[in-house]
C-alpha positions in Angstrom: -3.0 -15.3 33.4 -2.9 -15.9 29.6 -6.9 -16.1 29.5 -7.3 -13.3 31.7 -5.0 -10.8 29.7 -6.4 -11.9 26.0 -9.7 -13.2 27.5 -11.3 -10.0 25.8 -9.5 -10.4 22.4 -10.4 -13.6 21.9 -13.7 -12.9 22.5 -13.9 -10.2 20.2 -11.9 -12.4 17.4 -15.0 -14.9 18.1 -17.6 -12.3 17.6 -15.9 -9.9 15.0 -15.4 -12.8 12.6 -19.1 -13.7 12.9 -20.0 -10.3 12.2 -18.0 -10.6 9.1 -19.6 -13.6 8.3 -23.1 -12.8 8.7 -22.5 -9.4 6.8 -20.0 -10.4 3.8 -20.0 -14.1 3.8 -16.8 -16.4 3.4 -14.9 -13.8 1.2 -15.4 -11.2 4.3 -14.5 -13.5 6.8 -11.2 -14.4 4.8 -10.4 -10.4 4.3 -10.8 -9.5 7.8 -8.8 -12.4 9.4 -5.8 -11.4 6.9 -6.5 -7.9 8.0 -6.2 -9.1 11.9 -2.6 -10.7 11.3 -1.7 -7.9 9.2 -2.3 -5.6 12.2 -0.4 -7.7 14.2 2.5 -8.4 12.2 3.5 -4.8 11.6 2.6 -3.3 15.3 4.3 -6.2 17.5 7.4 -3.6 18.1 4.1 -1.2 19.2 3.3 -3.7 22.3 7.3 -3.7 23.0 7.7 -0.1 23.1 4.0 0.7 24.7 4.6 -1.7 27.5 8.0 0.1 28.4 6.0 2.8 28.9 2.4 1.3 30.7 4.8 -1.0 33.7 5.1 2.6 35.1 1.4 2.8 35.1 -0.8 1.5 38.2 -3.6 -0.9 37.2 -6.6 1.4 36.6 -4.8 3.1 34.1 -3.6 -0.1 32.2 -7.5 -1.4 32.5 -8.1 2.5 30.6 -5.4 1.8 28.2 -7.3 -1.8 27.3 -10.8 0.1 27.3 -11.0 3.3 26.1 -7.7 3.3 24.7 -9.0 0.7 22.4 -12.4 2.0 21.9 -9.6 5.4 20.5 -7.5 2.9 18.6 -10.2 0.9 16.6 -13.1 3.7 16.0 -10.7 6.8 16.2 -7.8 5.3 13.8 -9.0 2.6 11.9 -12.4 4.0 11.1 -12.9 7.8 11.6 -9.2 8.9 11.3 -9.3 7.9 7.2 -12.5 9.6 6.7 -11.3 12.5 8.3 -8.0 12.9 6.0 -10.8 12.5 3.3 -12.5 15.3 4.1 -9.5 17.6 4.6 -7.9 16.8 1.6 -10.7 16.9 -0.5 -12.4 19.7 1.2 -15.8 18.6 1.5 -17.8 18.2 4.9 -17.4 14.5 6.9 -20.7 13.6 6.1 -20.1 13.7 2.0 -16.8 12.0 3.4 -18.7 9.2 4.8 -21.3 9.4 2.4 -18.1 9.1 -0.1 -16.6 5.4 1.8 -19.5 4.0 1.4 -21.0 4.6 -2.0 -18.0 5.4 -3.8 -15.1 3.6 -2.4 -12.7 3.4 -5.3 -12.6 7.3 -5.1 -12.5 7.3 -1.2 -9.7 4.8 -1.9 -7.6 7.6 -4.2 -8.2 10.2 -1.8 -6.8 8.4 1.1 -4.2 7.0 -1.1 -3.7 10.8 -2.2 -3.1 11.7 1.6 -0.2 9.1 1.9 2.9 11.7 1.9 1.0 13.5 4.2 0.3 10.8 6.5 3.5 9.4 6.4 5.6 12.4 7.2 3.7 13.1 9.9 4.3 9.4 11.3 7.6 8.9 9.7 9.0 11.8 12.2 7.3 11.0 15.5 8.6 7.8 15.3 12.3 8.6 13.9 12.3 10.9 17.3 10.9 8.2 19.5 14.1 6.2 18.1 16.6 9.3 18.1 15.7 10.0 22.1 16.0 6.3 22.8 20.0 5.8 20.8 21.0 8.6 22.2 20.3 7.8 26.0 22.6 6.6 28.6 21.3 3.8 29.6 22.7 0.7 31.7 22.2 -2.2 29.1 23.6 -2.0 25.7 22.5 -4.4 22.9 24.5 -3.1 20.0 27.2 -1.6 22.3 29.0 -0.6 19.3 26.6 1.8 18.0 24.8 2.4 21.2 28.3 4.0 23.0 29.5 6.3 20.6 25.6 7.7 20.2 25.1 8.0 23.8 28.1 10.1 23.8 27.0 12.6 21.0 23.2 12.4 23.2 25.3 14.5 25.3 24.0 17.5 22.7 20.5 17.8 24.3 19.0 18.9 20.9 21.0 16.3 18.5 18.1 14.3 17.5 15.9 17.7 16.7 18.4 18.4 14.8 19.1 15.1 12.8 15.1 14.8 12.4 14.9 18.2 10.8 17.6 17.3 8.3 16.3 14.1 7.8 12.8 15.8 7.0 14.3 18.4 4.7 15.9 15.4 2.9 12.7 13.7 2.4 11.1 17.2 1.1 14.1 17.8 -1.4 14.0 13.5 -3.0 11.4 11.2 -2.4 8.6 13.8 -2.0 9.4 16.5 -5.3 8.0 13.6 -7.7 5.5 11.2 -5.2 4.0 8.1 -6.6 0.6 8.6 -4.1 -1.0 11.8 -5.6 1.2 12.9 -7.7 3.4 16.0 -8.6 5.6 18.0 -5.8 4.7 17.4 -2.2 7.3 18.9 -0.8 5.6 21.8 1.1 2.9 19.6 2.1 5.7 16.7 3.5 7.6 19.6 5.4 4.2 21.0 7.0 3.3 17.2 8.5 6.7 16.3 9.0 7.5 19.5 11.5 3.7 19.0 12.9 4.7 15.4 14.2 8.0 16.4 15.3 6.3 19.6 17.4 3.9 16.6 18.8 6.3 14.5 19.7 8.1 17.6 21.8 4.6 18.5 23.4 3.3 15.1 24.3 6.6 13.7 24.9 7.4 16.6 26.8 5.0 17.1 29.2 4.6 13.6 30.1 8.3 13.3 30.8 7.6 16.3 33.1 4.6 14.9 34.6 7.0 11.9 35.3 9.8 13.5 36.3 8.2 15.0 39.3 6.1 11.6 40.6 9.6 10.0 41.1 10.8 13.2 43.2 7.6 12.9 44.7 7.6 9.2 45.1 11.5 10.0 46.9 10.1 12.6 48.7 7.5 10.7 50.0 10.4 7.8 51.0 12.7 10.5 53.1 9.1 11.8 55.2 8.4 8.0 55.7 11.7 7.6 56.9 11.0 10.4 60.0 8.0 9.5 61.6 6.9 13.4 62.8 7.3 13.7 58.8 5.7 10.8 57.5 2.1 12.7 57.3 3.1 14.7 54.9 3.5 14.4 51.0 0.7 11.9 50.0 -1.9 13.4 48.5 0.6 15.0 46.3 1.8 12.4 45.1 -1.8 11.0 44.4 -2.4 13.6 42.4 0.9 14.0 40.8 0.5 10.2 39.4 -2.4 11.1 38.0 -1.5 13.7 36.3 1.6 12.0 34.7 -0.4 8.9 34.1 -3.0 10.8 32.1 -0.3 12.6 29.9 1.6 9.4 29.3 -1.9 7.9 28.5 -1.9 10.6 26.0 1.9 10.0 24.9 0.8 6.0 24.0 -2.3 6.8 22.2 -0.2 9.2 19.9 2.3 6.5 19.4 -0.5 4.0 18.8 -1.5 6.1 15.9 1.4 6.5 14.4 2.2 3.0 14.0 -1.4 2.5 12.4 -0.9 5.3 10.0 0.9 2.2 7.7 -1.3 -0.5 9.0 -4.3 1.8 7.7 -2.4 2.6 4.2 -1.5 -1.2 3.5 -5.4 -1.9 4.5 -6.3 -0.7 1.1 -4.4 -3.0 -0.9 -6.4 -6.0 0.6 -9.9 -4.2 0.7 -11.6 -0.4 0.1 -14.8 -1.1 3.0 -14.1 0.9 5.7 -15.9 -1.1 7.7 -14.1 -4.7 7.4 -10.4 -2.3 7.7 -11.9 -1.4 10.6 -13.3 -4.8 12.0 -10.5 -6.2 11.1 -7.5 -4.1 12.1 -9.4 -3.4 15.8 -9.3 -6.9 16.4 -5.5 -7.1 15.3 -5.3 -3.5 17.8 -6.5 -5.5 20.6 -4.2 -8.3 20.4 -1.6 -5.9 20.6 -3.0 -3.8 23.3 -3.7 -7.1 25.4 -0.3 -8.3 24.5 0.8 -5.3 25.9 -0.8 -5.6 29.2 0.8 -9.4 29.2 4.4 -7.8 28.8 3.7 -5.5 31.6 2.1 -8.2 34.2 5.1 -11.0 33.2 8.0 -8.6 33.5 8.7 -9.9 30.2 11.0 -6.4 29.6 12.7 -7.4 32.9 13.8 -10.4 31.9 14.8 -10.0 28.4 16.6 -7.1 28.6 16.9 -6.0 25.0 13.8 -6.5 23.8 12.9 -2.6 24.2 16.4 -2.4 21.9 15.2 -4.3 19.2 11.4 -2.5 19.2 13.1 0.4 19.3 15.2 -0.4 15.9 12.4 -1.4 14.3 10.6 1.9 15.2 13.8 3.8 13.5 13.4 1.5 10.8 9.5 2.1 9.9 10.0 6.0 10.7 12.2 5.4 7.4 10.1 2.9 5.6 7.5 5.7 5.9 9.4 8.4 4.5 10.3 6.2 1.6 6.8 5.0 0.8 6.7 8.8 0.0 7.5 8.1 -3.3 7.9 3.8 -3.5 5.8 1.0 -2.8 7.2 -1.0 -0.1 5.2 -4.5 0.6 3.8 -4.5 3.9 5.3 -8.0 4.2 8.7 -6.9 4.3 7.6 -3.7 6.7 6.6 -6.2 9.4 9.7 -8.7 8.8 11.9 -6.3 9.7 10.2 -5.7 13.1 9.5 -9.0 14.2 13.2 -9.8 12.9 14.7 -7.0 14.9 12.6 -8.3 18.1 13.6 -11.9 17.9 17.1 -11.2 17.3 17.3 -8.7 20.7 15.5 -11.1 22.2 17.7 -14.4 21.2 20.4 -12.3 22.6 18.6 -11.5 25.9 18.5 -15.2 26.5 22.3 -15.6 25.5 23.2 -13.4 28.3 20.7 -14.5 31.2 22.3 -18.1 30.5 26.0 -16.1 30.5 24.6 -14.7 33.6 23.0 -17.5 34.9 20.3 -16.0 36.0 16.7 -16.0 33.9 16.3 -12.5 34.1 18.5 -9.7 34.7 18.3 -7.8 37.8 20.2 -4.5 38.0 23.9 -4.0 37.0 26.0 -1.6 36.4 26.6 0.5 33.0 30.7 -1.4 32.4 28.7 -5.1 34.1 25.8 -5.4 31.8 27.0 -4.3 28.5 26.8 -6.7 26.3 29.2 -5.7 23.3 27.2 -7.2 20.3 
């Protein structure tokens, strides 16, 4: 199982760290292993929060999520997506861009750097909404029941967290981005025009892959009542073929958005470790494909099953770096203490997960009602 899931990885970690040796010698291969755990450490809440989302997934989609989703992940994010903020920001083609990384990378360096408030209000606000839908859901287990039943409450208001990401965004314009430390001067227009483009992303990928899902599972019933009367069982399948498809391809969408918007800090902290674009890429795709396999290994163990608060705790740590990002508008924050708080936040929900299958006496929890499985922490 475990060499089957991260078979891949490992062989890329073999061969990427080669590659790094045979093309910058021991002081490559140093900078693009840090890079690797770097990656890790700050996207582990990533594989938590993407695998909630790939277990409703068939098989062929998770093998496209491990291929070309990484293949989008690596190339797209790590090596194209930087130059291509480059060339928008300093208004010259992607060629002179590239031409720019390679010969010039101190000044590539600024430019990217330069980009930051834009970068991060964009990702600062599809994650804070990825947090805000999740608190204020219903849902049947609560970690932090005291926080998590009073917001489910107010989620009541269906458009409470647009509303409480707009104000948060207008906050951000109106402190930490009228004097910014990456660029210089008054962002503020530029952090409101990225920060209400990832919130209108967030509402049209979000959105239509929710609808795309809603309507497998009333297929998916449907096609349990017609199997239920045989004259009726005929009917109703190819539908629902071709309604998973369609909501698999749009959630497909949904993760590769989220995957980028976790990188968008990975990318920036790259930079204080090296300026080649080529070892920040080698070296935070092979970090991206531990997490994707890692993933995939969440998915096939029923790891989110089991330990039921572990989507709780990635989830926090999402609402934490949507606000780590809006603060590095304007402060340095050490990626060290970006990724402690996620894997903090994920070992604590998941110590408690174990405290309450031993309660339970059971090793994973199965079901339950909404007043059974709260857990009142």
């Amino acid at each position: 199982m475990l060499l089957k899931t991260f078979g891949w990885s490992f062989a890329i970690t073999v061969l990427g760290l080669a590659l790094a040796g045979v093309l910058w010698g021991w002081q490559g291969l140093a900078i693009v292993g840090i890079l690797s755990i770097l990656e890790i450490s700050l996207s582990f809440d990533n594989a938590v929060i993407n695998a909630g989302i790939l277990r409703k997934m068939n098989a062929f989609w998770q093998k496209i999520f491990l291929t070309v989703g990484i293949l989008v992940a690596v190339f797209g994010m790590r090596l194209v997506f930087p130059v291509v903020i480059v060339a928008i920001t300093a208004k010259i083609g992607p060629i002179e861009a590239v031409d720019l990384a390679i010969n010039n990378k101190a000044h590539y360096e600024e430019l990217v750097t330069s980009a930051h408030p834009a970068i991060a209000a964009f990702g600062g606000m599809f994650l804070l909404m990825i947090f805000l839908d999740f608190i204020f859901e219903e849902r049947d287990y609560k970690w932090l029941a005291w926080i998590e039943r009073p917001m489910a409450k107010l989620g009541k208001l269906d458009t409470l967290s647009i509303i409480i990401a707009l104000v948060v965004l207008l906050v951000s314009a109106m402190t930490v981005a009228t004097d910014v430390a990456h660029g210089g001067g008054d962002k503020s227009a530029t952090v409101l025009l990225s920060g209400v483009a990832g919130l209108i992303t967030y509402l049209v990928v979000g959105g239509i892959s929710g609808y795309f899902e809603d309507k497998l599972e009333d297929a998916e019933e449907g096609e349990e009542a017609a199997a239920a009367t045989p004259e009726k069982k005929g009917g109703g399948t190819g539908a629902a073929v071709g309604l998973a498809g369609k909501a698999a391809f749009f959630m497909f969408l949904y993760l590769e958005v989220i995957d980028a918007s976790f990188s968008f800090d990975g990318v920036i902290s790259a930079f204080a470790i090296t300026n080649d674009i080529f070892m920040m890429a080698l070296g935070l795709g092979i970090g991206a494909m531990y997490i994707r396999s890692l993933t995939v290994f969440l998915v096939r163990k029923g790891t989110l099953d089991e330990y039921v608060y572990l989507e709780h705790g990635a989830h926090y740590a999402i609402g934490a770096l949507a606000v780590i990002l809006l603060v590095t508008i304007k402060y340095e924050i050490h990626e060290v203490i970006t990724g402690l708080i996620g894997v903090v936040l994920i070992a604590l929900s998941y110590w408690s997960s174990v405290v309450k299958n031993k309660r339970d006496g059971k090793p994973g929890a199965e079901g339950g009602t909404k007043s059974e499985v709260a857990s009142g922490v």
